[in-house]
N, C-alpha and C positions, 0 to 999 in steps of 0.2 A: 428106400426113397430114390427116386431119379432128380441125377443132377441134370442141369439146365450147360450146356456145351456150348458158350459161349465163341468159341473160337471157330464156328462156321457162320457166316456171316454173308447176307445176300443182300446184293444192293437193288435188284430187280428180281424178280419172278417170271418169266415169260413165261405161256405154253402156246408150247411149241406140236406142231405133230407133221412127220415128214418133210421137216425143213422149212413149214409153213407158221407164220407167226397168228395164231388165234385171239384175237382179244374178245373176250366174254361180255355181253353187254350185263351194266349193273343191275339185274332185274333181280332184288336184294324181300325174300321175306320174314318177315321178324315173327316169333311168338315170344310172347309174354306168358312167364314161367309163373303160375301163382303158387304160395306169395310171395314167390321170390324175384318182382317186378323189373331188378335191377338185372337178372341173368335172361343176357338175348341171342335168340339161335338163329341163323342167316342162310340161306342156301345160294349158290346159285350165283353169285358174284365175280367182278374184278376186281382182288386185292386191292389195287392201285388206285383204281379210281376212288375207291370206298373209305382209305385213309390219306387220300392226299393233301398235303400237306402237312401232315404229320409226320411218318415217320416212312424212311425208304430202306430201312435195315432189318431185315429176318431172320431168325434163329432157328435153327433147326434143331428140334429135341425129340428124344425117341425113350419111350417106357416099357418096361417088361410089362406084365400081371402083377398088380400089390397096391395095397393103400396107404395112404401117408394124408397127415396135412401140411397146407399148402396156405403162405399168406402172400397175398396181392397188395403191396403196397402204391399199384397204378394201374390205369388202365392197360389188359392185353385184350388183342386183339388175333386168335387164331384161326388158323386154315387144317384142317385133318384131315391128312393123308391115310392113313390106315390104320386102325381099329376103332377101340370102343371103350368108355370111360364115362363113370356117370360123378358128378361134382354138386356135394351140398354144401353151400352157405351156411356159415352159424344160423340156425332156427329157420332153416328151410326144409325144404323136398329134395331128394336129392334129382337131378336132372342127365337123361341119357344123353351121350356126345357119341356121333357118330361120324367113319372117315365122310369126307363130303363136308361136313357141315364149316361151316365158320362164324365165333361164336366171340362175344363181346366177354370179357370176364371184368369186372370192375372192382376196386379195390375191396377187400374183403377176408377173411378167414373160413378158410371152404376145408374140404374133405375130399380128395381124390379116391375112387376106387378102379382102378386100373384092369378091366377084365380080359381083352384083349390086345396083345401088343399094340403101342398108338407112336406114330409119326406122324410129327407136324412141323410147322412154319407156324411162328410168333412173332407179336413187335409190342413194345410197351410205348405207351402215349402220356 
């Protein structure tokens, strides 16, 4: 199982590219995972803008290959830097995560299967 590394902790996220500050506009698309209605996939986003006022602190965690389960006792909200990980819900589908994506996890009892190494930025709401 991957521990969550709490001790790196980010108070903003810029991107940045050649010393230039980028900001993304929120052009945010949801699918709806049936029937698993409560898991939402997002692409294409500003962190920032998309959880403000809620939370401005992000974890950064990073997983081999391997499966484990996994309980959410609150809303996370992640960003996936790199790989691939597919996550089912007690009595769902299981759903593919890919880097890129950024993906609403809501409280729940799910199943991680961890296929390719994955790093990301997290924040619990």
């Amino acid at each position: 199982m991957c521990a969550v590394r709490p001790t790196i902790l980010l108070s903003h996220i810029p991107f940045a590219h050649a010393g230039v500050l980028r900001i993304m506009t929120p052009k945010i698309t949801i699918t709806k995972v049936e029937p698993m209605e409560a898991l939402t996939k997002f692409t294409a986003f500003d962190l920032d803008e998309f959880v403000a006022g809620k939370s401005k602190s992000w974890i950064f965690w990073n997983c081999d290959p391997s499966e484990f389960p996994w309980s959410y006792a609150k809303d996370e909200y992640a960003y996936v830097i790199a790989g691939q990980f597919y996550v089912t819900y007690d009595g769902g589908e299981p759903v593919e995560i890919n880097a890129g994506d950024f993906v609403h996890f809501p409280p729940g009892e799910t199943h991680f299967k961890v296929t390719k190494p994955v790093r990301k930025f997290f924040t619990l709401v």
